[in-house]
C-alpha positions as CSV (number, residue, x, y, z in Angstrom):
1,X,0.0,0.0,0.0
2,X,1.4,2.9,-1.2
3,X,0.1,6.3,0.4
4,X,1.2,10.0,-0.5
5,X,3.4,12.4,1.7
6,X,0.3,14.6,2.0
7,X,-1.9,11.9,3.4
8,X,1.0,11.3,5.9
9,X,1.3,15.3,6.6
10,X,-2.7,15.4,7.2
11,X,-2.2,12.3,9.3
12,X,0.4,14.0,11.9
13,X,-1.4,17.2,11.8
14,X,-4.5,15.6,12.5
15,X,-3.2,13.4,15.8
16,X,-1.1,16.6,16.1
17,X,-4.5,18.2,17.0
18,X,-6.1,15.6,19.2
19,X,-3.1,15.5,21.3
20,X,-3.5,19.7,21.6
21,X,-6.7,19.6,22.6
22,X,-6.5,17.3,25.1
23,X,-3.4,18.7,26.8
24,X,-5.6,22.0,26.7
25,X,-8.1,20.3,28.5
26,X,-5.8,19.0,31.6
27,X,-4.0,22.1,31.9
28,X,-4.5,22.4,35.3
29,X,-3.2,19.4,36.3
30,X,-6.4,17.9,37.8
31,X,-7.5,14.6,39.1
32,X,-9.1,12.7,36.6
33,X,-12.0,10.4,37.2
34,X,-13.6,7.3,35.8
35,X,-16.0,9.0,34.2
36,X,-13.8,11.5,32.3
37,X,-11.8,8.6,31.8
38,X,-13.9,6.0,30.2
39,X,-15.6,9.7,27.9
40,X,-12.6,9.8,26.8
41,X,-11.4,6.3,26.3
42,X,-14.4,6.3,24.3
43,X,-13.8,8.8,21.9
44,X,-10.0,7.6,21.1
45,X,-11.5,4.3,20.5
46,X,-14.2,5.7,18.3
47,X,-11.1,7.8,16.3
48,X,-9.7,4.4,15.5
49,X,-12.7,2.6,14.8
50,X,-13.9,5.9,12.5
51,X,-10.1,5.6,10.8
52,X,-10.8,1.9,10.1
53,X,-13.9,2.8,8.1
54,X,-12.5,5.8,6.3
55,X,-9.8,3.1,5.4
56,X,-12.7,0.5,4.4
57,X,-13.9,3.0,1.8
58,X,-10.3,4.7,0.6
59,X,-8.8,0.8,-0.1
60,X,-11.5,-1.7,0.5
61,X,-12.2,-4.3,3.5
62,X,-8.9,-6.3,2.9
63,X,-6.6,-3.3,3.9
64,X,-9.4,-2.1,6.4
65,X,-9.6,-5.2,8.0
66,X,-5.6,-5.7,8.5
67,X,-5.7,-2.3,10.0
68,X,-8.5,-3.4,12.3
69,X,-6.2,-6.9,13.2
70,X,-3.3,-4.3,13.6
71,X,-5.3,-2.2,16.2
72,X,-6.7,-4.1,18.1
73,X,-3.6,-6.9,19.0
74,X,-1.8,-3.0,19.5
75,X,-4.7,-2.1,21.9
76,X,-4.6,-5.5,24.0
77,X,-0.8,-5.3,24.6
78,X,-0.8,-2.0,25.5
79,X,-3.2,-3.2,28.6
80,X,0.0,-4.6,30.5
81,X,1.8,-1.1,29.7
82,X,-0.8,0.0,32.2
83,X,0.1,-2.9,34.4
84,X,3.5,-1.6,34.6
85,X,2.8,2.4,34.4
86,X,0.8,1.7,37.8
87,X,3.6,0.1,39.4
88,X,5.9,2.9,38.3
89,X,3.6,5.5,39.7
90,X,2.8,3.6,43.0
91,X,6.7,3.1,43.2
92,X,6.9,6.4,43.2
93,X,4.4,7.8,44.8
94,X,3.5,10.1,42.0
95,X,0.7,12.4,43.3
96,X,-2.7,11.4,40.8
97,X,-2.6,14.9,39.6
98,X,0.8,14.7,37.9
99,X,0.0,11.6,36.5
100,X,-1.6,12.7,33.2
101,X,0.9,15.1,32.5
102,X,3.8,11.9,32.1
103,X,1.2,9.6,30.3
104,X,1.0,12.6,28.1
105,X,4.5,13.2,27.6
106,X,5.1,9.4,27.4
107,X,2.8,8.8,24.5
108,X,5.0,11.8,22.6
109,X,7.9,9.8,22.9
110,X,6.0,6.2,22.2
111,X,4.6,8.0,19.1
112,X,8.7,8.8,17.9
113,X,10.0,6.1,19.1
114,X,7.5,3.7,17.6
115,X,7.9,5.6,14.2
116,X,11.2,4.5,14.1
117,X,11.1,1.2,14.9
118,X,7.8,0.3,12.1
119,X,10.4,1.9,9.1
120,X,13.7,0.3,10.3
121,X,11.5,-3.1,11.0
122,X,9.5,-3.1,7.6
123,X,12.4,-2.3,5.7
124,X,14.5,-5.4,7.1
125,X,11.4,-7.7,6.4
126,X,11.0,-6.5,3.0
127,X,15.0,-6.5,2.3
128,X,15.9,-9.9,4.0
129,X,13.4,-12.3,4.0
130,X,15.3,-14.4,6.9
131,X,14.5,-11.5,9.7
132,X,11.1,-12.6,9.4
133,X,12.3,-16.1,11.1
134,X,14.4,-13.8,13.9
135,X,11.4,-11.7,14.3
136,X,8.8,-14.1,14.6
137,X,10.8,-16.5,17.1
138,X,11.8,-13.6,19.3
139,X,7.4,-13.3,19.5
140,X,7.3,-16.8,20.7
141,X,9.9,-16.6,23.2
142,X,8.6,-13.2,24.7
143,X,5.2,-15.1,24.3
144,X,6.6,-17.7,26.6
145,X,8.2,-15.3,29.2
146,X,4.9,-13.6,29.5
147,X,3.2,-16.3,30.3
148,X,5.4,-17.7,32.6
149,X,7.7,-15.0,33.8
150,X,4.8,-12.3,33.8
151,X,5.3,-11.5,37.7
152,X,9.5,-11.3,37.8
153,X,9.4,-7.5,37.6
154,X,12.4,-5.0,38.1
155,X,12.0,-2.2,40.7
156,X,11.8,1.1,38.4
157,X,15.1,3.1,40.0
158,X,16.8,0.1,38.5
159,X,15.7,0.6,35.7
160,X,19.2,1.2,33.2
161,X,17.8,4.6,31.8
162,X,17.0,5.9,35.1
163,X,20.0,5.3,37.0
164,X,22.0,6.8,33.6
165,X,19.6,10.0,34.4
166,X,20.7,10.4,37.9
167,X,23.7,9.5,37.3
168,X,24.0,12.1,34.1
169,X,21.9,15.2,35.3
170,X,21.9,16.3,38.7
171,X,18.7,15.5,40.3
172,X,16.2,16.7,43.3
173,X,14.7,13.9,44.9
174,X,11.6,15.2,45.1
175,X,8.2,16.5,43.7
176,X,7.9,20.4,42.6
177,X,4.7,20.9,41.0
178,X,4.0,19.7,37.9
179,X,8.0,21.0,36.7
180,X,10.1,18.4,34.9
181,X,13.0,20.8,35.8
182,X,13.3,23.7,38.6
183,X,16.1,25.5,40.5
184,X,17.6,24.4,43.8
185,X,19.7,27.3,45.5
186,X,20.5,28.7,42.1
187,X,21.4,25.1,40.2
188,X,18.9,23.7,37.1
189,X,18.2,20.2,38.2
190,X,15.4,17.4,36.9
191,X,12.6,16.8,39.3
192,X,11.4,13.4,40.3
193,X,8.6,13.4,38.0
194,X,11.0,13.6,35.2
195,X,12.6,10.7,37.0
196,X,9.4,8.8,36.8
197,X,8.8,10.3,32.9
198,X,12.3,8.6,32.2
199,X,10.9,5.0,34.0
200,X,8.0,5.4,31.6
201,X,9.5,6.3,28.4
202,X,11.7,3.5,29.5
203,X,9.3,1.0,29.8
204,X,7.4,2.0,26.9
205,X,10.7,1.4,24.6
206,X,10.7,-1.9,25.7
207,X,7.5,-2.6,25.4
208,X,7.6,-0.6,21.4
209,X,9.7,-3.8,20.5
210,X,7.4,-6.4,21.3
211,X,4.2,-4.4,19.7
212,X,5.7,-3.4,16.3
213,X,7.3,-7.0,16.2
214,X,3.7,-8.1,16.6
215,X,2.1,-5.9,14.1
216,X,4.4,-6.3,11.4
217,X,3.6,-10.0,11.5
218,X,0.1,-8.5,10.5
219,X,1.5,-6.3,7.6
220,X,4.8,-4.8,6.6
221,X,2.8,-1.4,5.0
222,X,4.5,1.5,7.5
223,X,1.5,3.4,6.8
224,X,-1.3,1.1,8.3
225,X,1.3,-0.5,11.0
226,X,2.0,3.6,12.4
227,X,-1.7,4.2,12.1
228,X,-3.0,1.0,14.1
229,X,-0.7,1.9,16.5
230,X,-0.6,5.5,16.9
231,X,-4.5,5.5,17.6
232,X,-4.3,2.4,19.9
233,X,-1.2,4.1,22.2
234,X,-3.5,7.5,21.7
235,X,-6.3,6.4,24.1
236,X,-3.0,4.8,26.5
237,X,-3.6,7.3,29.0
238,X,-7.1,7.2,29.2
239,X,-7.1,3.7,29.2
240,X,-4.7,4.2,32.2
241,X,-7.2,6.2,34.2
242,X,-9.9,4.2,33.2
243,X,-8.5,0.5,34.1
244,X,-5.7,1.4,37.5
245,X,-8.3,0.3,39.7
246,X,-9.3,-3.1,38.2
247,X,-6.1,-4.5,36.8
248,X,-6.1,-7.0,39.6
249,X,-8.7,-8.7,38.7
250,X,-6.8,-9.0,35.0
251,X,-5.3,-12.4,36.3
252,X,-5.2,-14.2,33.1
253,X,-4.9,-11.9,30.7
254,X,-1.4,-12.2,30.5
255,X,-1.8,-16.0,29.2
256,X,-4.2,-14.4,26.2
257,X,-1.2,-11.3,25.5
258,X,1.5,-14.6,25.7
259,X,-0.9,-15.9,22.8
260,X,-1.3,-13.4,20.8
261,X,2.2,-12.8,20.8
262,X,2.9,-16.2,19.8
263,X,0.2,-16.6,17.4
264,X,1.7,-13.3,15.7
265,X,5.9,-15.4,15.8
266,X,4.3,-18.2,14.0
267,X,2.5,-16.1,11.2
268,X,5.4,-14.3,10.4
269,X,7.4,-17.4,10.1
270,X,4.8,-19.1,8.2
271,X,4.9,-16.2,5.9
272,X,7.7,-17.2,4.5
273,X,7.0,-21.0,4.3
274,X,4.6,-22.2,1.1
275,X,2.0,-21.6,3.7
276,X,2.1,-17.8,3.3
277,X,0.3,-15.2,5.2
278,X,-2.5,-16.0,6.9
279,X,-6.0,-14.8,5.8
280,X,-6.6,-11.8,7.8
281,X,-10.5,-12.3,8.9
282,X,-8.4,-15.9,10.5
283,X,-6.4,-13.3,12.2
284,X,-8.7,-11.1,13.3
285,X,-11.4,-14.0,14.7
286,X,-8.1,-15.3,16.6
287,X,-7.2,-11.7,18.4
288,X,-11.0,-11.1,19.3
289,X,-11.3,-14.7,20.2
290,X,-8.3,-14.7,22.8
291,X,-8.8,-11.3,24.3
292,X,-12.2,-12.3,25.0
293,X,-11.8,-15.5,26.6
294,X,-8.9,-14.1,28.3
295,X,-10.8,-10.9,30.2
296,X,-13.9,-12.9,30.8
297,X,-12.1,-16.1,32.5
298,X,-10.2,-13.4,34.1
299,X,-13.6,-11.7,36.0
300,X,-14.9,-14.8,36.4
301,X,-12.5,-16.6,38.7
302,X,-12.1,-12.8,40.4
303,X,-15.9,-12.6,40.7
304,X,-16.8,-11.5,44.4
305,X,-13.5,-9.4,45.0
306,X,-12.9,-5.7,45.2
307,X,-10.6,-3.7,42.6
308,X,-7.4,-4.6,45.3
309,X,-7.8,-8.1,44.9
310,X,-9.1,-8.5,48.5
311,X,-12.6,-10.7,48.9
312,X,-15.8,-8.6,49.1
313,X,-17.1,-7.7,52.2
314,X,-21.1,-9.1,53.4
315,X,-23.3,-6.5,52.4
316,X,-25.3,-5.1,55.6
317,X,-28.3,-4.5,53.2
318,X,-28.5,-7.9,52.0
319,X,-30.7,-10.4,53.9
320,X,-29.5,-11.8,57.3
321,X,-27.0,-8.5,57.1
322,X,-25.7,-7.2,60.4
């Protein structure tokens, strides 16, 4: 699929302008709420499902429904990003009114970094056909440590990229405002909350690999790849906000992500078998297929817990109450 530099220019203008208008909107920093969240969450999901239809009748169902395959297996990985942003801010005690201001930042740099990584990755599968094998078995076998490794987690101020910060630019352990960088008895130093940006940058990068590996087993066209997931890591934040306080009840979801990640290894190997590429409705029934079962076994063996994990207390309005 071959797309125009002014479609790409109208492209970044356009997410250019959604991201504007929502940092308008939290400029003062304040708490948000569910229900801003999940308002929100719904209209980034409603941008990409809206993009997949303008797609659907600019290059026809085939190239709308790869998008749609790319999106949503984007969209379901970036669910444990959220796992891990809530351990970074709880780590770090980030006060919830700060918090959207790094999620925004941090989906700036996903957005460059990810940019990157979709032309350097399509290139090398369209160039040398054997990175497809590398690529796809590095999916299995970060499949496999998801599923079975998914709780081994590093402590974030160990994280390389942080300690090269503090080690780098001099830095004030603690909180001023909302400020990245402030003055301490005359001196320009980094705050802790860039600090905690740096952890989720960080963690994002990491995370960049394993997505666009995934997506590229989808399609190698950089234009729908970037598109599927710029609108998915769009709505990351609100997501974020929307999900912090249920993600303990996620407790298998990690086995369906470990799936999906797999599923995507052996599609890109097989795409360069005399199998070849997988139809795409197969690979969209088998993303909707997983995430489902995965979320719903997930609630049902949480059922009758609270959003901590911890076992719901009796109600005192229910019959035989005290």
């Amino acid at each position: 699929m071959t797309v125009s530099w002014w479609v790409w220019a109208l492209l970044m203008l356009a997410i250019a302008a959604m991201l504007a208008i929502d940092l308008f909107l939290h400029r003062d920093n304040h708490v948000i709420g569910f229900r801003e969240a999940a308002i929100w969450s719904g209209i980034w999901i409603a941008a990409g499902l809206l993009f997949g239809v303008v797609l659907w009748a600019w290059q026809g169902g085939e190239v709308a429904g790869t998008y749609y395959a790319g999106y949503l297996i984007e969209k379901a990985l970036s669910i444990d990003n959220v796992f891990v942003f809530a351990l970074i801010f709880s780590y770090f005690a980030v006060p919830a009114a700060f918090q959207h201001k790094v999620l925004f930042w941090g989906v700036i740099g996903a957005l460059a970094f990810r940019l990157v990584f979709i032309f350097v990755g399509a290139e090398l599968l369209e160039t040398f056909f054997w990175t497809a094998y590398v690529f796809g078995a590095f999916l299995i076998y970060t499949g496999y440590k998801m599923a079975f490794q998914h709780g081994e987690q590093t402590l974030p101020d160990r994280n390389p990229a942080v300690r090269l910060v503090r080690r780098v630019i001099p830095t004030d352990p603690a909180y001023h405002g909302d400020k990245f960088f402030t003055r301490v008895n005359g001196k320009r130093v980094a705050t802790l909350l860039f600090v905690v940006l740096i952890a989720v940058e960080a963690t994002d990068l990491i995370f960049a690999i394993d997505s666009v590996a995934a997506i590229l087993a989808i399609t190698t066209s950089t234009f729908i790849v970037w598109t599927a997931n710029a609108f998915a890591i769009l709505g990351l934040r609100s997501l974020y906000f929307c999900l912090a306080g249920l993600l303990r009840r996620f407790v298998h979801l990690h086995y369906g992500l470990a799936v999906l990640l797999v599923f995507a290894g052996v599609k890109l190997i097989l795409s360069e078998t005399p199998v070849g590429k997988l139809p795409i409705p197969v690979t969209l029934g088998v993303i909707v297929a997983t995430i489902t079962v995965s979320i719903v076994s997930s609630l049902r063996s949480t059922r009758g817990t609270t959003i901590d994990g911890a076992p719901a207390e009796p109600s005192t309005n229910a019959p035989g109450g005290r």
